[in-house]
C-alpha positions as CSV (number, residue, x, y, z in Angstrom):
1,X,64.8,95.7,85.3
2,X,67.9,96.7,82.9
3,X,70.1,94.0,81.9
4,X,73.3,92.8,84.1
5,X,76.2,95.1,81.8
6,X,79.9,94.9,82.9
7,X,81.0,92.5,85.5
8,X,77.5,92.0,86.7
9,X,76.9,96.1,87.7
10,X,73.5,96.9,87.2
11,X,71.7,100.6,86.3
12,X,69.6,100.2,89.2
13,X,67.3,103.1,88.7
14,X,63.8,100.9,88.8
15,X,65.5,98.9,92.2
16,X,67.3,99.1,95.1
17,X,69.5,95.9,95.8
18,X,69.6,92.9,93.4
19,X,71.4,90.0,94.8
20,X,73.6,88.6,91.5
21,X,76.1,86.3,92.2
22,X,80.0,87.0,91.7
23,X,80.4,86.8,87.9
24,X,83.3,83.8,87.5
25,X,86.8,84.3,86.0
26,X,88.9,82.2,83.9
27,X,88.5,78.2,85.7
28,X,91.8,76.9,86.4
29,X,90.5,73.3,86.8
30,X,90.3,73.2,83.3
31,X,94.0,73.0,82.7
32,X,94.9,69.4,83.4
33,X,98.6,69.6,85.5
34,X,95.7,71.7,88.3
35,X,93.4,69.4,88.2
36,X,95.4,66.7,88.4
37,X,97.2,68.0,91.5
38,X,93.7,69.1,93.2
39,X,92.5,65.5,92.5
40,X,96.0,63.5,93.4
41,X,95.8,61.7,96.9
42,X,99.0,63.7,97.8
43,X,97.4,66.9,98.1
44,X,98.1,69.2,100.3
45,X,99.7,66.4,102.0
46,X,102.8,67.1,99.9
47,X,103.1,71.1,101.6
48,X,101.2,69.9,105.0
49,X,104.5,66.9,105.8
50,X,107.3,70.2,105.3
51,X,105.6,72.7,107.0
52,X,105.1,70.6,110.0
53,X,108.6,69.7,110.2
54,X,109.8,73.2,109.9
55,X,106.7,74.4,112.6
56,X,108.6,71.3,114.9
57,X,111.9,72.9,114.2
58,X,110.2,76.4,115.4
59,X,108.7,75.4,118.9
60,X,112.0,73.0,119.9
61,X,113.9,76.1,119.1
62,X,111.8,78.9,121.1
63,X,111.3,76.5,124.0
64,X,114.9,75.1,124.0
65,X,117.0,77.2,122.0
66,X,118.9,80.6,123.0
67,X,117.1,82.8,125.3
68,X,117.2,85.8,123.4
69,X,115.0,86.4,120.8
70,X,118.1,87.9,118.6
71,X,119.7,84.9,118.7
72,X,116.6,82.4,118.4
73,X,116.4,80.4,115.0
74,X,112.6,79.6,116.6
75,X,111.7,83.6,116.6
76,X,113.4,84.6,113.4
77,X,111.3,81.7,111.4
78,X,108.3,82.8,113.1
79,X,107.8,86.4,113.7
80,X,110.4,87.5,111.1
81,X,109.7,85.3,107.9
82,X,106.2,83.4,108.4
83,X,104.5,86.2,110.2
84,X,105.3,89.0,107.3
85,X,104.2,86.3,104.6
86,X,101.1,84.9,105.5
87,X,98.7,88.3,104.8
88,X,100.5,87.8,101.4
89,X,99.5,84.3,101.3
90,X,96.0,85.3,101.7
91,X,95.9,87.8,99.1
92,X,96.8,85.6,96.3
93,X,95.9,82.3,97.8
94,X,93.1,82.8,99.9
95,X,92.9,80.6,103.2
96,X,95.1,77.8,101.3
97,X,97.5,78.2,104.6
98,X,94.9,76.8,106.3
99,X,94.5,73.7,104.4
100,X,98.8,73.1,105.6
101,X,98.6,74.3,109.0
102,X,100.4,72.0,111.3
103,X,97.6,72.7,113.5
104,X,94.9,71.6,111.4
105,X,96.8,68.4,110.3
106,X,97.1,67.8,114.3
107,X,93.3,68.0,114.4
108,X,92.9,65.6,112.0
109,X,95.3,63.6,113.5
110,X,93.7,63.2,116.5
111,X,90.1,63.5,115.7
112,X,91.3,60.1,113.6
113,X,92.7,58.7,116.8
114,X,90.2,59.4,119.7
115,X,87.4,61.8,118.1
116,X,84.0,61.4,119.6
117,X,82.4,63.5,116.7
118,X,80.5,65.5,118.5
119,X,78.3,68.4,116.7
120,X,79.5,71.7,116.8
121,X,77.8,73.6,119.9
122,X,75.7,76.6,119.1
123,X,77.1,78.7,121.1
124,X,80.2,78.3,118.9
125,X,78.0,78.4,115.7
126,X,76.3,82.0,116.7
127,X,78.9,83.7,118.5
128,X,82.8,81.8,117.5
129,X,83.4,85.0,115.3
130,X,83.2,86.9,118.4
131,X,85.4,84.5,120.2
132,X,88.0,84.7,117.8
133,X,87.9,89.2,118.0
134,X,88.3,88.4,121.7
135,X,91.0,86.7,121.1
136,X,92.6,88.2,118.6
137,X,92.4,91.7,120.6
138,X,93.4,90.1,123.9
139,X,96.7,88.2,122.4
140,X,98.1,91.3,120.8
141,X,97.5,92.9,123.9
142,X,99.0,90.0,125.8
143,X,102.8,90.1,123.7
144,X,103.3,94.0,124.4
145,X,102.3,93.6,128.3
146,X,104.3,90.3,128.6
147,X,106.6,90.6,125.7
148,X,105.6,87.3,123.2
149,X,107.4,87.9,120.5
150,X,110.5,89.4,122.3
151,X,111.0,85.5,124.2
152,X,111.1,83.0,122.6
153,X,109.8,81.2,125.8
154,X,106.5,83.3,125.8
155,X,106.0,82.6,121.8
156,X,107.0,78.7,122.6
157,X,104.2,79.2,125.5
158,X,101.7,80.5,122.8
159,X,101.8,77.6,120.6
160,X,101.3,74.9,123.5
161,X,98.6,76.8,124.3
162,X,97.1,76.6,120.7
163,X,98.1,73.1,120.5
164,X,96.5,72.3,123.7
165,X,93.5,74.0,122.3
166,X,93.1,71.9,118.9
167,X,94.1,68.7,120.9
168,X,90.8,69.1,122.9
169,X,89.2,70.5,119.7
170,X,89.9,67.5,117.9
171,X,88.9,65.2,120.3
172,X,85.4,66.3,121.0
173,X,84.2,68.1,118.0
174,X,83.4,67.5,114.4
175,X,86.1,68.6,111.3
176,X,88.4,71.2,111.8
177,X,85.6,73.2,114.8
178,X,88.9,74.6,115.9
179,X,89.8,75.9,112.6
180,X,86.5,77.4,111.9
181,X,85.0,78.7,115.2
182,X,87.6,79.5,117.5
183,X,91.6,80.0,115.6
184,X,92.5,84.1,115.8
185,X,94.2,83.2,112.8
186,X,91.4,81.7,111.1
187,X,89.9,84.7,111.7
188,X,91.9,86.9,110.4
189,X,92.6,84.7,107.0
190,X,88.8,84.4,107.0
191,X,88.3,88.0,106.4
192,X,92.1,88.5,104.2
193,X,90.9,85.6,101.9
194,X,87.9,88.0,100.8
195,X,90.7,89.9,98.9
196,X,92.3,86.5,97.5
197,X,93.1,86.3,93.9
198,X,91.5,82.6,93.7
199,X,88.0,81.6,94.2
200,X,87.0,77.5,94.7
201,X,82.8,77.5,93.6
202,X,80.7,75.0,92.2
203,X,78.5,75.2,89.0
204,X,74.6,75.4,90.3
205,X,73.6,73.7,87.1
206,X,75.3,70.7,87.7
207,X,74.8,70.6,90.9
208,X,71.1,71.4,90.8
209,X,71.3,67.3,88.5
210,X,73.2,65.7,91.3
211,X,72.3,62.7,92.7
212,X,75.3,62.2,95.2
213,X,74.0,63.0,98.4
214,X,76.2,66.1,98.9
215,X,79.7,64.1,98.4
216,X,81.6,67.2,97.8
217,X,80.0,68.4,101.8
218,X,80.1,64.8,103.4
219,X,83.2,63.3,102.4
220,X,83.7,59.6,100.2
221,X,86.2,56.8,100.0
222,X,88.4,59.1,98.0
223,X,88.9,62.0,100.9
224,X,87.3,63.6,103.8
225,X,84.3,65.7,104.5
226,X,85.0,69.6,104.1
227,X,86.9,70.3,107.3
228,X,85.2,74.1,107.4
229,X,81.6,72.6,106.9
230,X,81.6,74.9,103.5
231,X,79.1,73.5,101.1
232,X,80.2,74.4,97.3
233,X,77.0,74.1,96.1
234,X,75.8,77.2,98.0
235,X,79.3,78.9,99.1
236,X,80.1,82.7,97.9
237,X,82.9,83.4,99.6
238,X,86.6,82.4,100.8
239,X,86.3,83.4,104.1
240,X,85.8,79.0,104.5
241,X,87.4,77.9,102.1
242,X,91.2,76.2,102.2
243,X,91.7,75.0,98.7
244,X,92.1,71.7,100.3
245,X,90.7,70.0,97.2
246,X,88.6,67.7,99.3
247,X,85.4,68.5,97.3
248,X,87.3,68.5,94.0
249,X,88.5,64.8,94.8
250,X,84.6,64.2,95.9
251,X,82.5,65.5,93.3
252,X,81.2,63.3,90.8
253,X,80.3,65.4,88.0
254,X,83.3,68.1,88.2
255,X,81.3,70.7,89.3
256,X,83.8,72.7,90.7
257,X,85.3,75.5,89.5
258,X,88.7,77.0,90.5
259,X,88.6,80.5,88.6
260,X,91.1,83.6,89.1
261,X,89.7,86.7,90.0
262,X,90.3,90.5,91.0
263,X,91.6,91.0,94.3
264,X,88.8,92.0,96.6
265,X,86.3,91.3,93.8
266,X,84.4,89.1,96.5
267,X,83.7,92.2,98.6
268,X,81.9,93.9,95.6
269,X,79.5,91.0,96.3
270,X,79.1,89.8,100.0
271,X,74.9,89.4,100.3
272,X,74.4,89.2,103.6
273,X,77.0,91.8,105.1
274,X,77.7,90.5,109.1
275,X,78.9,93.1,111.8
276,X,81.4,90.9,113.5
277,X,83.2,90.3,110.6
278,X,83.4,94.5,110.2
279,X,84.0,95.0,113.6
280,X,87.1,92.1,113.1
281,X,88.1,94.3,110.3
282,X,88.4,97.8,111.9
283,X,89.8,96.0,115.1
284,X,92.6,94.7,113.3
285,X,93.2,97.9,111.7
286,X,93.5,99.1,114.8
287,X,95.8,96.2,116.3
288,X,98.1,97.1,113.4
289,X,98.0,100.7,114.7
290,X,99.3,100.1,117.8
291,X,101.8,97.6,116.3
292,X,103.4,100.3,114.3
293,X,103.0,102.8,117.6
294,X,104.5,100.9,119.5
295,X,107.3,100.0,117.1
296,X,108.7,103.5,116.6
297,X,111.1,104.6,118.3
298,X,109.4,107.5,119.6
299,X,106.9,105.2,121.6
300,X,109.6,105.4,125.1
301,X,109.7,108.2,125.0
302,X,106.0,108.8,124.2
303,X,105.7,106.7,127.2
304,X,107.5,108.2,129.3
305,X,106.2,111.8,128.6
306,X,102.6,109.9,129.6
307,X,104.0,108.5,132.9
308,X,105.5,112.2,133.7
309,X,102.8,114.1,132.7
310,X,100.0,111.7,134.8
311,X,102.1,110.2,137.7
312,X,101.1,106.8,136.4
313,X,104.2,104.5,136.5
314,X,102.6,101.6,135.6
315,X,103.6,100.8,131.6
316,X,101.2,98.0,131.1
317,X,97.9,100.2,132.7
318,X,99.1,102.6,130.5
319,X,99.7,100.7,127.5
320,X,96.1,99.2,128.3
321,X,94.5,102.5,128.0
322,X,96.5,103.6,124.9
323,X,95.9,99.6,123.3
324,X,92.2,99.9,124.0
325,X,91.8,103.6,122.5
326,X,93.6,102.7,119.1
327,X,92.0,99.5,118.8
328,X,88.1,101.4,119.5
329,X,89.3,104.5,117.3
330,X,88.5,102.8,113.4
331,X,85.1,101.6,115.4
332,X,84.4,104.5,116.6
333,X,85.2,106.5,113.0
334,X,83.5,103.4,110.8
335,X,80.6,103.9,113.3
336,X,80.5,107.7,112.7
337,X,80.7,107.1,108.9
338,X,77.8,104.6,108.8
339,X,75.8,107.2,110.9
340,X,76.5,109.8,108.7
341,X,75.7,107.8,105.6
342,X,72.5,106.2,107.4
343,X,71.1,110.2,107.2
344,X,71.2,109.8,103.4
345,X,69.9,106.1,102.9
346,X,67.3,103.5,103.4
347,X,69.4,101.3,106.1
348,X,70.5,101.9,109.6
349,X,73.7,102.8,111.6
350,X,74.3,99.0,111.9
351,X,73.3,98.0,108.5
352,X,75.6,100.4,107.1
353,X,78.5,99.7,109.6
354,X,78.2,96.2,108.4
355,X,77.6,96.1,105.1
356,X,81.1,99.1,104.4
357,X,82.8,97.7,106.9
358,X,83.7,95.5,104.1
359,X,84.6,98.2,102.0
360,X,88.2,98.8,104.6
361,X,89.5,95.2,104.5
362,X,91.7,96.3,101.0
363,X,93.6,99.1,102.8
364,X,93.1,96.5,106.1
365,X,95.3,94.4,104.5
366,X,97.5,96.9,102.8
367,X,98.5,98.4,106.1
368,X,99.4,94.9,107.8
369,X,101.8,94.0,105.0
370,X,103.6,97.2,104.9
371,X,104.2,96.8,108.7
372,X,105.2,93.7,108.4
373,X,107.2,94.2,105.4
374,X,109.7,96.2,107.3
375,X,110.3,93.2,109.7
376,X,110.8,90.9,106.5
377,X,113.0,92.9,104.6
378,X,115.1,95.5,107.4
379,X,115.1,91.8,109.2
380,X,115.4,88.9,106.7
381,X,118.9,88.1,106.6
382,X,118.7,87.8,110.2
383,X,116.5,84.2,109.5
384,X,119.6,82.5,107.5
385,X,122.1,84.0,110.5
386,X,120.1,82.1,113.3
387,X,119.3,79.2,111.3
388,X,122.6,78.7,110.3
389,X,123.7,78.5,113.9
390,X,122.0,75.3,114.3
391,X,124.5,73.5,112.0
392,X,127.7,75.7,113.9
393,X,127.8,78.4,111.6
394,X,129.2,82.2,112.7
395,X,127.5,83.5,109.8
396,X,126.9,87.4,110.7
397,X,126.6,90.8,109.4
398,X,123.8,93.0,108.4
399,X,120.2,91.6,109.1
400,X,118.6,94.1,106.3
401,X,117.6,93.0,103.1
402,X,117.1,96.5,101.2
403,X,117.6,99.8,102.4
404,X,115.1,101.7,104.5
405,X,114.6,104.2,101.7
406,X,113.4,101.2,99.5
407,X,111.2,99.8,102.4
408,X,109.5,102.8,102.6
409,X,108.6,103.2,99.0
410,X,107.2,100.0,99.1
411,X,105.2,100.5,102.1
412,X,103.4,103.7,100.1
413,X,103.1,101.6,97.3
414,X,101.6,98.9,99.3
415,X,99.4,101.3,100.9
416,X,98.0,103.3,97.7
417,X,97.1,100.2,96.0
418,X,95.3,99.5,99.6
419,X,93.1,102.9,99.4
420,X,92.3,102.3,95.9
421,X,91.2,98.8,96.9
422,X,89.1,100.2,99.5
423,X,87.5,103.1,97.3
424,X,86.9,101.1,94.9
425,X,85.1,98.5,97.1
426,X,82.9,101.0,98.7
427,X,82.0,102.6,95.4
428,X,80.6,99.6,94.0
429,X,78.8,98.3,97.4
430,X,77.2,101.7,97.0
431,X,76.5,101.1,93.2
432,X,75.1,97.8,93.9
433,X,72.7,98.9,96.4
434,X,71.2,102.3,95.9
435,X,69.4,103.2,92.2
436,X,69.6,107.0,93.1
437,X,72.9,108.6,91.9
438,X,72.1,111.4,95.0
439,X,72.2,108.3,97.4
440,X,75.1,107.1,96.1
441,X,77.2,109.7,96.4
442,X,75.9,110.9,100.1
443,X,76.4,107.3,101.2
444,X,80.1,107.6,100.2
445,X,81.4,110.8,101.3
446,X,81.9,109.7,104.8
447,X,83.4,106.3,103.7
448,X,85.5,108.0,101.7
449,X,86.6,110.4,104.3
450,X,86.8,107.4,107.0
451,X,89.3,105.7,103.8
452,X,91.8,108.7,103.7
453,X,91.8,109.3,107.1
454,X,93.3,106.0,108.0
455,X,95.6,105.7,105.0
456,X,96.9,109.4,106.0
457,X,97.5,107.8,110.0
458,X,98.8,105.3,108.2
459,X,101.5,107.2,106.4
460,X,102.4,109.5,109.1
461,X,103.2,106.2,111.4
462,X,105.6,105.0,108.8
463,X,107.8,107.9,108.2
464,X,109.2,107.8,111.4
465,X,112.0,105.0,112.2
466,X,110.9,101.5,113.2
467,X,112.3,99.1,115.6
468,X,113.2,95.6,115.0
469,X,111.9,92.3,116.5
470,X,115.4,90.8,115.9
């Protein structure tokens, strides 16, 4: 076997796949004002006491605030500023929202109060990833047919619904089960956090000396158990990991490492590639689809050409058929892809739709923030106007931030760095798994294909004018 050369890609003409660990980047623990705050008893606690103040603010406002969306403080902190920023969170962060989540803090609130502790059912354990697509897929399908975001009663709605959710969570079941097993966000972060700039591991040859009895897993006097039941020791990936610093605080021996990396780097490396986390992948790519379709300005009349042309006049059957057929079309394609590329290679349709499914989360990402950027930036000012009008101001004018021309160059910024992400990712899944160069390059032509063709849908969708939530 030839020796590991840069960034731990191997000439693999002798084997096939070698399973080498992420190579680690520079550790930030090592600087002492981190450390010290990863270790202080006031972390997160110091983000997690804000954010559920402001997230009480939010759902007083959308249940008892205006009535209109436009003039909602509730909506405008929500869907207009919180929305947009947390796939950005996740990119440099990781899942570290999760660890301030007035959500989670309410599970661990009352899993403190009345918690039975029960173990995590297996039903959850073997199929909660599929429970979170379902989820996912049925409450983006829920706001267009019933308008969520447009009312601020239906988004107010939404969140008791989710609290309601972690309040039984919390009281029957272990940790954060809610968090891990069954949040549509958590889902969503899970797979964003891949791409996250920052990586929490722990150093195998300490650990493999230490006598502790898994503290960093379990929990001590000095904080609680990890509330995604992620064991440093033998953890490779973000997609369970908050940055909570709970194992930090735990570890005897200062194991862990807290290192910066490449974004994405952690999909060069995922061992043992899992098809519901692909299929989440392509199904949000195809959620954010429909999100831009529907926000054009074309889409009534798009809608009503459909309705004249069929003699259907129902809009939600019909926005049912159209949801369902952009949220199946990046399954369908990946799946076409990986049967394509299965021809040329050792593995099968689902291996390969699994393993590159991976390979799409870069331009994944990429397309969700430049959707959302538009609401951020063509919307933003629009957040100061209606929170302002809590405290009796008139404040008004303009909601936009930058132009639309700006926007727009952003948005194709935003998206080549996303196809070069995703290129890049397949290229060296492909490197890291097949020795022959001939394999190689016949295993990517269809991803590579499958990558333009969504970043060219992509484009075409956001050239034309958007709406506005606001």
């Amino acid at each position: 076997m030839k020796n590991l050369v840069e960034e731990g890609e191997m000439n693999l003409q002798e084997v096939d796949e070698v399973v080498t660990p992420e190579p680690r980047g520079l550790d930030l623990l090592k600087y002492a004002p981190v450390k010290k705050m990863m270790k202080s008893k006031y972390f997160p606690k110091i983000f997690q006491i804000p954010v559920a103040a402001v997230f009480g603010l939010i759902g007083y406002e959308l249940l008892a605030g205006p009535g209109t969306a436009h003039d909602n403080p509730g909506t405008a902190l929500m869907w207009v500023l919180w929305w947009p920023l947390i796939p950005i969170v996740f990119l440099f962060l990781g899942r570290f929202w999760c660890a301030i989540c007035p959500f989670a803090t309410l599970s661990d609130f009352v899993q403190k109060l009345v918690g039975v502790n029960r173990p995590v059912p297996n039903f959850l354990k073997k199929y909660g990833i599929w429970l979170i697509d379902a989820t996912f897929i049925a409450i983006t399908w829920a706001d267009h047919v019933f308008g969520i975001v447009a009312s601020p009663w239906g988004s107010g709605i939404l969140l008791l619904l989710i609290t309601f959710a972690v309040i039984v969570s919390g009281a029957f079941f272990q940790r954060r089960t809610f968090c891990r097993y069954l949040c549509f966000l958590g889902g969503l972060s899970g797979n964003y956090a891949r791409t996250g700039m920052i990586a929490l591991r722990a150093n195998q040859d300490i650990c493999a000396t230490c006598s502790s009895k898994a503290a960093c897993f379990n929990g001590t006097d000095k904080a609680a158990a990890c509330p995604l039941f992620a064991f440093p020791r033998t953890m490779d990936s973000n997609a369970n990991c908050t940055l909570c610093g709970n194992c930090v605080k735990n570890c005897p021996n200062d194991a862990i490492t807290l290192t910066l990396r490449l974004p994405t780097k952690e999909l060069w490396f995922i061992n043992k590639p899992k098809i519901e986390e692909s299929f989440l992948a392509m199904a949000i790519m195809g959620i954010v689809l429909i999100q831009n379709v529907t926000m054009l300005k074309i889409w009534e009349e798009t809608l009503a050409s459909v309705k004249r042309v069929t003699g259907i006049n129902n809009t939600a059957l019909i926005f049912t058929l159209v949801f369902a057929l952009g949220v199946s079309l990046p399954v369908a394609l990946l799946s076409i892809a990986a049967r394509v590329a299965a021809r040329n290679n050792s593995e099968s349709t689902f291996q390969n739709f699994a393993r590159f499914g991976y390979a799409l989360i870069p331009l994944d990402v990429a397309g969700h923030v430049a959707h959302n950027l538009f609401h951020l930036l063509a919307e933003g000012k629009s957040v100061y106007y209606s929170v302002a009008s809590i405290f009796g101001s008139n404040a008004s004018g303009s909601a936009a931030l930058v132009s639309n021309g700006t926007i727009r160059i952003l948005q194709f910024v935003i998206l080549i760095l996303g196809l070069w992400g995703s290129l890049y990712t397949a290229r060296r899944i492909a490197f890291r798994k097949y020795s022959s160069s001939a394999t190689r390059k016949s295993t990517l032509a269809p991803y590579s294909v499958l990558i333009g063709a969504l970043l060219a849908l992509n484009v075409v969708m956001f050239l034309f004018p958007m709406a506005h939530r606001m």
